[in-house]
N, CA, C and O atoms as a MOPAC input file, in Angstrom:
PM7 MOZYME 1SCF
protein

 N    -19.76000 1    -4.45300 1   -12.75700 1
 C    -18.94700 1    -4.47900 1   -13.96000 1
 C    -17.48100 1    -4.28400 1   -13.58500 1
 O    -17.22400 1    -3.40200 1   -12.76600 1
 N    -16.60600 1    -4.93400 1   -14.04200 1
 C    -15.18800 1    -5.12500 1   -13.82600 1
 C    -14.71900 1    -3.74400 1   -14.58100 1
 O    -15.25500 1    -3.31100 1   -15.60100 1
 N    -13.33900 1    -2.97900 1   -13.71700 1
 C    -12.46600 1    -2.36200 1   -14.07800 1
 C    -11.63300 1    -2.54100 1   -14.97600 1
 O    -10.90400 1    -3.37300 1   -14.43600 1
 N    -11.24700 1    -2.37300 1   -15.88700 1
 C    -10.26800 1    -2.83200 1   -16.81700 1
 C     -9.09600 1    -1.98200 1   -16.52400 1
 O     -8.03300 1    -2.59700 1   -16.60900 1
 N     -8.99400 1    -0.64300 1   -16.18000 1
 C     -7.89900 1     0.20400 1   -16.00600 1
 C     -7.68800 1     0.55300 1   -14.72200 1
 O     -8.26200 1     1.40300 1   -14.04300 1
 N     -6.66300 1    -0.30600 1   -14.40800 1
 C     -6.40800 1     0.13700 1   -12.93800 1
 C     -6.33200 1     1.42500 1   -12.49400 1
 O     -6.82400 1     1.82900 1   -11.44100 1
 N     -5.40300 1     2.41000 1   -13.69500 1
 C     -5.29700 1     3.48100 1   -13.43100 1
 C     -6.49100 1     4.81600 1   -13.24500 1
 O     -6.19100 1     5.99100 1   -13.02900 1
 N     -7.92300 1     4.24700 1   -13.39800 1
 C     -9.09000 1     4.45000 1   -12.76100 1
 C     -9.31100 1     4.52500 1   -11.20500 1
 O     -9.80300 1     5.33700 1   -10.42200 1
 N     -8.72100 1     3.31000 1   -11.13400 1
 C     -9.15100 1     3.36900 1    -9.65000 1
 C     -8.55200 1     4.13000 1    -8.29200 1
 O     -7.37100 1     4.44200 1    -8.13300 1
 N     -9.49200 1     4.32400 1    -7.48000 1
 C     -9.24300 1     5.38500 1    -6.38400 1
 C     -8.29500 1     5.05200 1    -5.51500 1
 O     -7.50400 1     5.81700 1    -4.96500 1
 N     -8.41900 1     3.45400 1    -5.35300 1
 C     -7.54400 1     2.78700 1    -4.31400 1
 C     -6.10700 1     2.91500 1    -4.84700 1
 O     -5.15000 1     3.37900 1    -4.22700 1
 N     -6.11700 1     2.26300 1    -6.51700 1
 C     -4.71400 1     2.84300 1    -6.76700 1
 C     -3.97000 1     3.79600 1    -6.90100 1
 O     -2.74000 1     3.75400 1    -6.87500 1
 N     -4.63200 1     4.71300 1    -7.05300 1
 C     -4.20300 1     6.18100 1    -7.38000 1
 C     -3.35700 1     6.76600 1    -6.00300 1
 O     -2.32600 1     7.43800 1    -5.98700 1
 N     -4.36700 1     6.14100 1    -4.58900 1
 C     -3.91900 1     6.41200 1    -3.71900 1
 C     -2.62100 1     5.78800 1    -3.58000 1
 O     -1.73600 1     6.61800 1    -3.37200 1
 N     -2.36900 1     5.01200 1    -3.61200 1
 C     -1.31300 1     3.74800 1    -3.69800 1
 C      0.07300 1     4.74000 1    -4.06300 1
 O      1.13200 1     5.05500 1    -3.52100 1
 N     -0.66100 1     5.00800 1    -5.34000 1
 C      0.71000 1     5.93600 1    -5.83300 1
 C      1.15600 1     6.79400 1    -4.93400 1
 O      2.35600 1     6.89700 1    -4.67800 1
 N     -0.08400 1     7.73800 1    -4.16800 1
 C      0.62700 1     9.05100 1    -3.42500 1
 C      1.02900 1     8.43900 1    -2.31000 1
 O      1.81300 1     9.11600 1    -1.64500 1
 N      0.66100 1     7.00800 1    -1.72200 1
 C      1.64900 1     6.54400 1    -0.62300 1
 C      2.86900 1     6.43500 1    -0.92700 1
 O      3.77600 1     6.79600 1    -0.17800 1
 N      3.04000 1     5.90700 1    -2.09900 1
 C      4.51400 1     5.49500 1    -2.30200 1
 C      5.10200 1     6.62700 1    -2.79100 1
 O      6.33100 1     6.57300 1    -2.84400 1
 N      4.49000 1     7.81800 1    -3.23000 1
 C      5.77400 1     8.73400 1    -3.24200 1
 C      5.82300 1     9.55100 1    -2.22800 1
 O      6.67200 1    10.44000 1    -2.29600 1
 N      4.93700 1     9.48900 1    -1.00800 1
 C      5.45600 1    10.10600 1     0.27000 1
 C      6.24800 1     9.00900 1     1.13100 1
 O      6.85300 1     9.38600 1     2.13500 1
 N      6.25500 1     7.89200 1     0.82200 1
 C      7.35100 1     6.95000 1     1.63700 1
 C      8.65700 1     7.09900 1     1.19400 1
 O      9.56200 1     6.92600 1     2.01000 1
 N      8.94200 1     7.42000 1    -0.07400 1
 C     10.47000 1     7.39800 1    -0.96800 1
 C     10.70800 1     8.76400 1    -0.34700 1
 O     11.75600 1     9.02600 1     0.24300 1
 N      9.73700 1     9.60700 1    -0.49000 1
 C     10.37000 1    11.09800 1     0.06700 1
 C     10.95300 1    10.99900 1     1.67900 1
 O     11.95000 1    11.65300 1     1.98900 1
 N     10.30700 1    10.19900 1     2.60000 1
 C     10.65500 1    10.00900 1     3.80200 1
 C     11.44100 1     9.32500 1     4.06500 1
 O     11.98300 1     9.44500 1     5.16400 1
 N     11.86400 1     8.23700 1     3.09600 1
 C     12.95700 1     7.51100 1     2.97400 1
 C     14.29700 1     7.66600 1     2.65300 1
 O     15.30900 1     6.99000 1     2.83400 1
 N     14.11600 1     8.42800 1     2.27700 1
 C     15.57500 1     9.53000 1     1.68900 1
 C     15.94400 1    10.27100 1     2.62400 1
 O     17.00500 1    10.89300 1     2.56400 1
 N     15.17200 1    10.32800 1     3.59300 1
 C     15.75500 1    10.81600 1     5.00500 1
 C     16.55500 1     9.90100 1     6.21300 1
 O     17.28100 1    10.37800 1     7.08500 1
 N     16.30100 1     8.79900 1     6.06700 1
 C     16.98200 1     7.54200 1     6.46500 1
 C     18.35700 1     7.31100 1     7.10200 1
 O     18.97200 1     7.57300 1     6.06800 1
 N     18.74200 1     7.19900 1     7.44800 1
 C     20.48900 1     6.86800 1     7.63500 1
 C     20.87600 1     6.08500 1     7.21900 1
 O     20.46200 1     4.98800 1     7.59400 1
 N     22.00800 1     6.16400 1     6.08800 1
 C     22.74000 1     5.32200 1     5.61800 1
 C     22.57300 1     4.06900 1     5.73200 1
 O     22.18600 1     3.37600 1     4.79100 1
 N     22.84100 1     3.61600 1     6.89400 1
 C     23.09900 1     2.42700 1     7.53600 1
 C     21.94600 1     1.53200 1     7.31900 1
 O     21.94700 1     0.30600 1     7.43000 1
 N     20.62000 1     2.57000 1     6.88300 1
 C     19.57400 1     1.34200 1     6.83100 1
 C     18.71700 1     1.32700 1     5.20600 1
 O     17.52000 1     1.09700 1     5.03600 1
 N     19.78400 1     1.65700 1     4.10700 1
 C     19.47600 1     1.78200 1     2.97500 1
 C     19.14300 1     0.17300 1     2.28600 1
 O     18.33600 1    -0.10900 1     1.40000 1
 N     20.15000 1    -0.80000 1     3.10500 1
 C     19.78000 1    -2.23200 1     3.01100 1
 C     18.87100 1    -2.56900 1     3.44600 1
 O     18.34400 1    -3.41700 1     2.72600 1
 N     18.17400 1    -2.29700 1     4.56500 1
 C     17.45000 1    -2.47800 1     5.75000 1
 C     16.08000 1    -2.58600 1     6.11600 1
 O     15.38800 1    -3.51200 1     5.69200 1
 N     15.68500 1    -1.79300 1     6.79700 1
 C     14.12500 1    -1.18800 1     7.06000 1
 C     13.86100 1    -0.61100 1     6.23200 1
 O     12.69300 1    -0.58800 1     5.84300 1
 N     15.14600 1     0.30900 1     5.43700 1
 C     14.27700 1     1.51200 1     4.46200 1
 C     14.12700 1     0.66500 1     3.06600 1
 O     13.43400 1     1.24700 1     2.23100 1
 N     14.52200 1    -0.28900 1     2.76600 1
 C     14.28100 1    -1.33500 1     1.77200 1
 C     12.91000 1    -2.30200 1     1.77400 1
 O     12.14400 1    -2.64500 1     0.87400 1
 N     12.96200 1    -2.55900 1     3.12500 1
 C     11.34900 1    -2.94500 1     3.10100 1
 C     10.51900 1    -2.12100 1     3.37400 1
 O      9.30200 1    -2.29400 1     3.30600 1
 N     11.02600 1    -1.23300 1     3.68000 1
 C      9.28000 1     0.23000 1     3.76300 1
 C      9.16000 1     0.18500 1     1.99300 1
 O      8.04500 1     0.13200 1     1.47500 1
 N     10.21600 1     0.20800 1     1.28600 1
 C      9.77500 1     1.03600 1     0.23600 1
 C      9.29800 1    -0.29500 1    -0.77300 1
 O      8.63700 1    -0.27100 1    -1.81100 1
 N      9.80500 1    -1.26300 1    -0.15800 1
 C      9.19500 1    -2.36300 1    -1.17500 1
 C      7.77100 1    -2.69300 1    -0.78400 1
 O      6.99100 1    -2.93400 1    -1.70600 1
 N      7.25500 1    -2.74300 1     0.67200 1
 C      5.95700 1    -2.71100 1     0.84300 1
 C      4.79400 1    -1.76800 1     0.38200 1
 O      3.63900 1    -2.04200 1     0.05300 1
 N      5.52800 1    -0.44200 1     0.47000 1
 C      4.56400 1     0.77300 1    -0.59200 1
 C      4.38000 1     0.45500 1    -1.69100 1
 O      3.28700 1     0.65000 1    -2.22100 1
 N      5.50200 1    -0.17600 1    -2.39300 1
 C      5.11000 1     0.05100 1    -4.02200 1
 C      4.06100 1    -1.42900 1    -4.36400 1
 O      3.15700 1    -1.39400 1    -5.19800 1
 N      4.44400 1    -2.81700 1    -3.44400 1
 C      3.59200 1    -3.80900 1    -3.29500 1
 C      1.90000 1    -3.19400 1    -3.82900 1
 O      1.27000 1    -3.51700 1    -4.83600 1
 N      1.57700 1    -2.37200 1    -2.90000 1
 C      0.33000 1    -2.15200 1    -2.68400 1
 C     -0.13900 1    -1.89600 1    -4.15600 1
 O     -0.50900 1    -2.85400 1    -4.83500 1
 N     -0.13200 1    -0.36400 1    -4.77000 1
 C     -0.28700 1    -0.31300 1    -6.00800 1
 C     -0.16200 1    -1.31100 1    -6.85500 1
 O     -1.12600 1    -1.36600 1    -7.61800 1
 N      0.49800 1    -1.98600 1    -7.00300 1
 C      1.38900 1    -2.99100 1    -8.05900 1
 C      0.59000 1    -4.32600 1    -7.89800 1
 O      0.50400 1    -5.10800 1    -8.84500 1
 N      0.07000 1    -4.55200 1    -6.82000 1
 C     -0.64000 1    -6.12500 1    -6.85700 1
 C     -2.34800 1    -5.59300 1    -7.19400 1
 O     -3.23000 1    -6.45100 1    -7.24700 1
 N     -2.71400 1    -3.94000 1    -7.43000 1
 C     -4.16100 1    -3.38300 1    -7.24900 1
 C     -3.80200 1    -3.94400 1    -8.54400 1
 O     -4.27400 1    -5.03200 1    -8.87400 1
 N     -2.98700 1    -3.28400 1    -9.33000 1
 C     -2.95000 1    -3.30200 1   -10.72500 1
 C     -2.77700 1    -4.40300 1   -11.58700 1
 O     -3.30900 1    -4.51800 1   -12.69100 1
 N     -1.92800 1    -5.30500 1   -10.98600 1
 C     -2.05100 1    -6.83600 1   -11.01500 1
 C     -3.13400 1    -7.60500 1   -11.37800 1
 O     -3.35500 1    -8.15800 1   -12.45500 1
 N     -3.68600 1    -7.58500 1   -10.51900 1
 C     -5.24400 1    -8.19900 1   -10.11900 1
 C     -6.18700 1    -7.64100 1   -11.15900 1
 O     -6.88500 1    -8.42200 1   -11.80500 1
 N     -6.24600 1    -6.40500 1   -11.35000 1
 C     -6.80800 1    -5.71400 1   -12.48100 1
 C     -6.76300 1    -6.31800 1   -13.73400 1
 O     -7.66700 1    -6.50900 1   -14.54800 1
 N     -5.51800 1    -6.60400 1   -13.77200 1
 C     -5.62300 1    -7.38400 1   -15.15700 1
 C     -5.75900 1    -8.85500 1   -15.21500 1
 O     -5.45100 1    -9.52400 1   -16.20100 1
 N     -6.13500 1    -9.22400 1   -14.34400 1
 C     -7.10300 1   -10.93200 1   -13.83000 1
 C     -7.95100 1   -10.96300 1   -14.63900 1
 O     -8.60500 1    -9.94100 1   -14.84500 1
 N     -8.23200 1   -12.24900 1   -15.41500 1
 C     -9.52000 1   -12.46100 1   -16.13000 1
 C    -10.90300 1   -12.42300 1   -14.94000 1
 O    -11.87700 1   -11.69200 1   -15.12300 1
 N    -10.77400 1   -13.27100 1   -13.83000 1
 C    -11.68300 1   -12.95200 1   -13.15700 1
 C    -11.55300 1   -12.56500 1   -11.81400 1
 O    -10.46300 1   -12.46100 1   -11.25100 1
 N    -13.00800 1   -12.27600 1   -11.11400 1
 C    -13.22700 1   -11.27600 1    -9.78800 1
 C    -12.05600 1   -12.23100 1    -8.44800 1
 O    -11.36200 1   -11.67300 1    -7.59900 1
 N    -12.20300 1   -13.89500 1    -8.70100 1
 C    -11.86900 1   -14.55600 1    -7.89000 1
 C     -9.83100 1   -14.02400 1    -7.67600 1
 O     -9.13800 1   -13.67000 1    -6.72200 1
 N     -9.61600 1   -14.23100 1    -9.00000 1
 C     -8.06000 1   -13.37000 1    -8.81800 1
 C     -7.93700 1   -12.15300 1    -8.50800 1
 O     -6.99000 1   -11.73800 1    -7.84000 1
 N     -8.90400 1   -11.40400 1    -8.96400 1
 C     -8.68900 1   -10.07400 1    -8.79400 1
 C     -8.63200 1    -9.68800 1    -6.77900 1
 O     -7.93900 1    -8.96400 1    -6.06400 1
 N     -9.43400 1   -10.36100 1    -6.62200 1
 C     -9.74900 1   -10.24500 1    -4.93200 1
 C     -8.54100 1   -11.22100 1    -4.49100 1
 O     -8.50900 1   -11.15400 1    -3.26200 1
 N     -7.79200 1   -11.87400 1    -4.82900 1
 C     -6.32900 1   -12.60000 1    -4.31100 1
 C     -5.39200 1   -11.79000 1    -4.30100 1
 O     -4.62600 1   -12.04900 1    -3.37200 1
 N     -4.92000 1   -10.47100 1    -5.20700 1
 C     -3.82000 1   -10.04200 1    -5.38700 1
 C     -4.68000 1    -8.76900 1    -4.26700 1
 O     -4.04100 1    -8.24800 1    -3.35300 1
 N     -5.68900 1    -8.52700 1    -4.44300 1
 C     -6.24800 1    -7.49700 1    -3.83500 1
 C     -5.87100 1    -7.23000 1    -2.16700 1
 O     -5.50400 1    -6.22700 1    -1.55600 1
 N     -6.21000 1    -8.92400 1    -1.67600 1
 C     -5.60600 1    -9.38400 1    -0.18500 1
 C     -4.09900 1    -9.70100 1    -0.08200 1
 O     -3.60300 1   -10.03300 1     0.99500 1
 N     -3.26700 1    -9.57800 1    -1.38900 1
 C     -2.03900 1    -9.38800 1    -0.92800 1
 C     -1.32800 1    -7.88400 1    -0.87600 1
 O     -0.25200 1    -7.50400 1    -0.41500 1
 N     -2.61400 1    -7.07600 1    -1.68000 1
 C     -2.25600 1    -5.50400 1    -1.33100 1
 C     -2.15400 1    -5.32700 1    -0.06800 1
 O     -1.14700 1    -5.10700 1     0.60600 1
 N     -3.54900 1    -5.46000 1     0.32300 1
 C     -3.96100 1    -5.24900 1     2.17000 1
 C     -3.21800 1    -5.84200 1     2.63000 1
 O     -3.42500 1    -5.72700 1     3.83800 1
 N     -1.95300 1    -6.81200 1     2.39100 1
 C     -1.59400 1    -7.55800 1     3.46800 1
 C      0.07600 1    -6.53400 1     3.42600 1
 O      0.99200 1    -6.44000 1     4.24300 1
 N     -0.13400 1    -5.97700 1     2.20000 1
 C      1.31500 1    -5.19100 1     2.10700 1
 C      1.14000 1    -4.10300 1     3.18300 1
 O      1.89300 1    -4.10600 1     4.15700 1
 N      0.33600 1    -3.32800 1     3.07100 1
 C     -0.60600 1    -2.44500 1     3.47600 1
 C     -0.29000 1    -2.42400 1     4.89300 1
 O      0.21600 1    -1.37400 1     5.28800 1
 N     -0.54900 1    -3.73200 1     6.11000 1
 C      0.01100 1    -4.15600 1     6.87300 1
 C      1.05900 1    -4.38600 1     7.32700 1
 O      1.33500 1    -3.87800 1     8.41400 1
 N      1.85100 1    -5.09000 1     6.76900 1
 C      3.39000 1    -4.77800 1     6.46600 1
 C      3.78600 1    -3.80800 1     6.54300 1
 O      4.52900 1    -3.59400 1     7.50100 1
 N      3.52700 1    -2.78700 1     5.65400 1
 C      4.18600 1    -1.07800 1     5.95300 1
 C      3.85000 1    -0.98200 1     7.08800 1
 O      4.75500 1    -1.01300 1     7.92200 1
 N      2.61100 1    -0.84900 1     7.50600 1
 C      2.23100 1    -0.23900 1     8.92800 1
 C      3.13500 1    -0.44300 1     9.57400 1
 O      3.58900 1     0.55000 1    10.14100 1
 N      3.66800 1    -1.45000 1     9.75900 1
 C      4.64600 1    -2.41100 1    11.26000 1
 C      5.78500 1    -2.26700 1    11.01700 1
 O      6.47800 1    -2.96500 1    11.75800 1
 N      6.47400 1    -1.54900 1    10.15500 1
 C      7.52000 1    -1.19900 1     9.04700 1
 C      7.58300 1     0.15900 1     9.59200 1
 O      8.56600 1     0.37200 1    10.30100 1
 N      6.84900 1     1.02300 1     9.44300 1
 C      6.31200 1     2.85200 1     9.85100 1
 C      6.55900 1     2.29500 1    11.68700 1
 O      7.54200 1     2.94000 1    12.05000 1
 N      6.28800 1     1.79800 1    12.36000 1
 C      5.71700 1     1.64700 1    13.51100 1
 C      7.71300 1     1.75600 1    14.31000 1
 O      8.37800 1     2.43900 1    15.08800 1
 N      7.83800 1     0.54900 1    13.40000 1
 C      9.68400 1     0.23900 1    13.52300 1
 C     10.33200 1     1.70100 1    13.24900 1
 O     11.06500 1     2.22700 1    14.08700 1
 N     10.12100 1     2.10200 1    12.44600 1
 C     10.93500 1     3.52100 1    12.17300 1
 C     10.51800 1     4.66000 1    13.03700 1
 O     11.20700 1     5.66400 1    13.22000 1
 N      9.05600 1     4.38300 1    13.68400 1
 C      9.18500 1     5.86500 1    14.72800 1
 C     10.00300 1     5.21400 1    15.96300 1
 O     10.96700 1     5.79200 1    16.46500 1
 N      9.52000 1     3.93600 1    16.41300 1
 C     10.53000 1     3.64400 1    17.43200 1
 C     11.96800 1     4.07100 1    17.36700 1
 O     12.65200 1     4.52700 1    18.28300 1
 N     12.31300 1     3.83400 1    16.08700 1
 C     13.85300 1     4.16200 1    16.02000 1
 C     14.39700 1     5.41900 1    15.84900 1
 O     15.59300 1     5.69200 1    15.74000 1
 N     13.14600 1     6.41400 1    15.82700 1
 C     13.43200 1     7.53000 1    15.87000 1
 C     13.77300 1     7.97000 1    13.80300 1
 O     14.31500 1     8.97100 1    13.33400 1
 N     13.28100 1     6.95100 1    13.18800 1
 C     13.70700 1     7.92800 1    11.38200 1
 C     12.29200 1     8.48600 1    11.04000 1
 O     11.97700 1     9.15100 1    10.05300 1
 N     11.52100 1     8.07300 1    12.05900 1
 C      9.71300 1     9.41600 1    11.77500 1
 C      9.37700 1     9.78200 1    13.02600 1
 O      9.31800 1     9.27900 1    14.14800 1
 N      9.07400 1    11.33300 1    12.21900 1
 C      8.25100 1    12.00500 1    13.82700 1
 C      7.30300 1    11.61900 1    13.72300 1
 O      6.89900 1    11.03200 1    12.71900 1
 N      6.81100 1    11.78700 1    14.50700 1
 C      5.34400 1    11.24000 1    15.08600 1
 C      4.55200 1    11.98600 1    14.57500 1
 O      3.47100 1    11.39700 1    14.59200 1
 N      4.40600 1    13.30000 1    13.95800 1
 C      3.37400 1    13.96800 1    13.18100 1
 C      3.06100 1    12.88900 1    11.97900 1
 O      2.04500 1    12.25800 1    11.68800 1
 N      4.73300 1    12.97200 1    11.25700 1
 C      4.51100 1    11.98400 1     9.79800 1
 C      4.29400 1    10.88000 1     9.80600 1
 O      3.96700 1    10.22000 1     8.82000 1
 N      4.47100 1    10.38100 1    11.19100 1
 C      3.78000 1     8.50600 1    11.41000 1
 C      1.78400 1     8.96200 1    11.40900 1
 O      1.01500 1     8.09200 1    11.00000 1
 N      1.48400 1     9.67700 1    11.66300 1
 C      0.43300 1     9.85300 1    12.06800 1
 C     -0.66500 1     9.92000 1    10.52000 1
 O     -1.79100 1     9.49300 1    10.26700 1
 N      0.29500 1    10.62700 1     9.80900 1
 C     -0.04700 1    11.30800 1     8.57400 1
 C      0.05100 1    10.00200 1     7.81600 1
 O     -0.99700 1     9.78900 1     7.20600 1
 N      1.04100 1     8.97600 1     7.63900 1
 C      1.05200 1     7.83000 1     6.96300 1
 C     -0.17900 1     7.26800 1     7.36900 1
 O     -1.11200 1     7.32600 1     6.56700 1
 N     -0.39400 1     6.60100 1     8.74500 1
 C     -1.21000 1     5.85900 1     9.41700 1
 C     -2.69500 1     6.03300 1     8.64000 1
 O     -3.50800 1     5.21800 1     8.20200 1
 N     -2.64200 1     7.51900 1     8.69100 1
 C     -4.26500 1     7.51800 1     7.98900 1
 C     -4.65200 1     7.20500 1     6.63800 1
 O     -5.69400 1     6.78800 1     6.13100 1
 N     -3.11900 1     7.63500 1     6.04700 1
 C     -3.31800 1     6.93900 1     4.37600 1
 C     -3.78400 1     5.59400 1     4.13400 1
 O     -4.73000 1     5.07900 1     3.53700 1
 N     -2.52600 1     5.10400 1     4.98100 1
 C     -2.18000 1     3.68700 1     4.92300 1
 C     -4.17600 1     3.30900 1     5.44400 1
 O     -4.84900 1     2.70800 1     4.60700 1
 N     -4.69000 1     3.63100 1     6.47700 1
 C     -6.03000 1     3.26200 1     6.87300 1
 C     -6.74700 1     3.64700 1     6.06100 1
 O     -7.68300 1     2.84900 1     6.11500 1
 N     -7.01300 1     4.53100 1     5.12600 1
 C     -7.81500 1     4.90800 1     4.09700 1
 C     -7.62900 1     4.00200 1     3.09100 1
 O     -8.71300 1     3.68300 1     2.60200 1
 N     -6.57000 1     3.38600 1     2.51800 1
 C     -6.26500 1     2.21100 1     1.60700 1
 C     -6.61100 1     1.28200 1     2.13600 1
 O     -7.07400 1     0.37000 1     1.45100 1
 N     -6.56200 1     1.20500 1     2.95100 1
 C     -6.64400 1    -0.66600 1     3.35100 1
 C     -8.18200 1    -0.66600 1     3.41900 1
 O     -8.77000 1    -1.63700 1     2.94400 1
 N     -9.04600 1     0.57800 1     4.10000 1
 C    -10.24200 1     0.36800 1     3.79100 1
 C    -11.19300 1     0.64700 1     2.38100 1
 O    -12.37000 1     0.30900 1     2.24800 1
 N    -10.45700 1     1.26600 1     1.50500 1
 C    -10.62700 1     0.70400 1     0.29100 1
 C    -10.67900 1    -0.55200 1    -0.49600 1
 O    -11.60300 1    -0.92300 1    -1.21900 1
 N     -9.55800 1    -1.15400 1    -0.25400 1
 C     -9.50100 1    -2.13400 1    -0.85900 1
 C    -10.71100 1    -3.62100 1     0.04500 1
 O    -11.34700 1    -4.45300 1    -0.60100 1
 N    -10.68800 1    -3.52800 1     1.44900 1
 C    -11.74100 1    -4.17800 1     1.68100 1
 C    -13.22200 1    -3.91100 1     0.75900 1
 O    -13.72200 1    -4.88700 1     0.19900 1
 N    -13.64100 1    -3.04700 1     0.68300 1
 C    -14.92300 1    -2.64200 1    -0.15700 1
 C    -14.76200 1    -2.90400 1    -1.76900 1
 O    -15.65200 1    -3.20400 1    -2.56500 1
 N    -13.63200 1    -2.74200 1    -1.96900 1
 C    -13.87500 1    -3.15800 1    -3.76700 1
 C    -13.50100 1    -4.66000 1    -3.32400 1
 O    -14.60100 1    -5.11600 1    -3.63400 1
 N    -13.00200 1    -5.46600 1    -2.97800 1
 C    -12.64500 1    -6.90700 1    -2.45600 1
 C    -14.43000 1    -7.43100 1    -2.40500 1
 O    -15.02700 1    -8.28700 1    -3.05900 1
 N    -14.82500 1    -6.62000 1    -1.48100 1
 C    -16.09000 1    -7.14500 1    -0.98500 1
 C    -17.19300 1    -7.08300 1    -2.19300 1
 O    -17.87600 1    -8.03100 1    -2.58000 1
 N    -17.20900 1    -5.50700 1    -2.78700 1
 C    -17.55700 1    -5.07300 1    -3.87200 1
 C    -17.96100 1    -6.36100 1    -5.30400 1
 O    -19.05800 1    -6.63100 1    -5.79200 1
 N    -16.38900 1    -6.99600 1    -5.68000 1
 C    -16.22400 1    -7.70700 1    -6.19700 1
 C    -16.74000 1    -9.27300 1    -5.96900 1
 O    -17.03900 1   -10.03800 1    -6.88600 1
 N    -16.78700 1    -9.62700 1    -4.35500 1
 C    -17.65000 1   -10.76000 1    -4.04600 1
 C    -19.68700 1   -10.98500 1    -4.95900 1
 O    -20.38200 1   -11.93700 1    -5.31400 1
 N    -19.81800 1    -9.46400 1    -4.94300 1
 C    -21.51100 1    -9.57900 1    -4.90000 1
 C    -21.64700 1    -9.64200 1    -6.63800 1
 O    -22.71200 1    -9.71100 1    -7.25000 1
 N    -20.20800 1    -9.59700 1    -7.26900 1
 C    -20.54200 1    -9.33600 1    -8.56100 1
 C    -20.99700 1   -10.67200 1    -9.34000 1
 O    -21.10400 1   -11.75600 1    -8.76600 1
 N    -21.21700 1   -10.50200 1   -10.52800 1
 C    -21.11400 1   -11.88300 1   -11.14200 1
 C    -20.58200 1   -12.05000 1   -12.44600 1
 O    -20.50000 1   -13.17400 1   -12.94100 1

């Protein structure tokens, strides 16, 4: 049976607490990259949530699982986004570590309701 309220779901909910621990870490940033990296970290966090919720409101499973794989693909994006910023030294490596697992706990969410949604009818 289809979700009607995104704001139900686990994957999104999470979504949210990614994106407000990326804005909090982002505000730590240097100036210089307010155009920058820290513009696409924070546009790839909020992606995620925003295309769960999207899709949610799809008449059917076939859309819903399209916006779903452009979450996961945001999802990805951040990662390599997070990856760029410890290199550059704007995350310690504790808080890259601490993202990493979110970010892996979402993305393997959304595979299972994706998949979830394949067996439905």
């Amino acid at each position: 049976m289809r979700v009607h309220n995104f704001k139900e779901l686990k994957v999104w909910q999470k979504g949210i607490e990614l994106c407000k621990l990326i804005y909090e870490i982002c505000a730590e940033f240097p100036t210089q990259e307010k155009y920058a990296l820290k513009s696409q970290i924070e546009r790839s966090a909020v992606s995620i949530p925003s295309n769960i919720a999207e899709g949610c409101g799809r008449i059917g499973n076939k859309e819903f699982q399209h916006f779903l794989s452009i979450a996961n693909g945001s999802a990805y994006e951040l990662e390599t986004q997070l990856i760029l910023a410890k290199e550059f030294g704007y995350i310690k490596n504790e808080k890259f570590i601490e993202f990493n697992l979110l970010i892996s706990e979402i993305e393997k969410m959304i595979f299972s309701l994706y998949n979830s949604l394949s067996t439905q009818k």
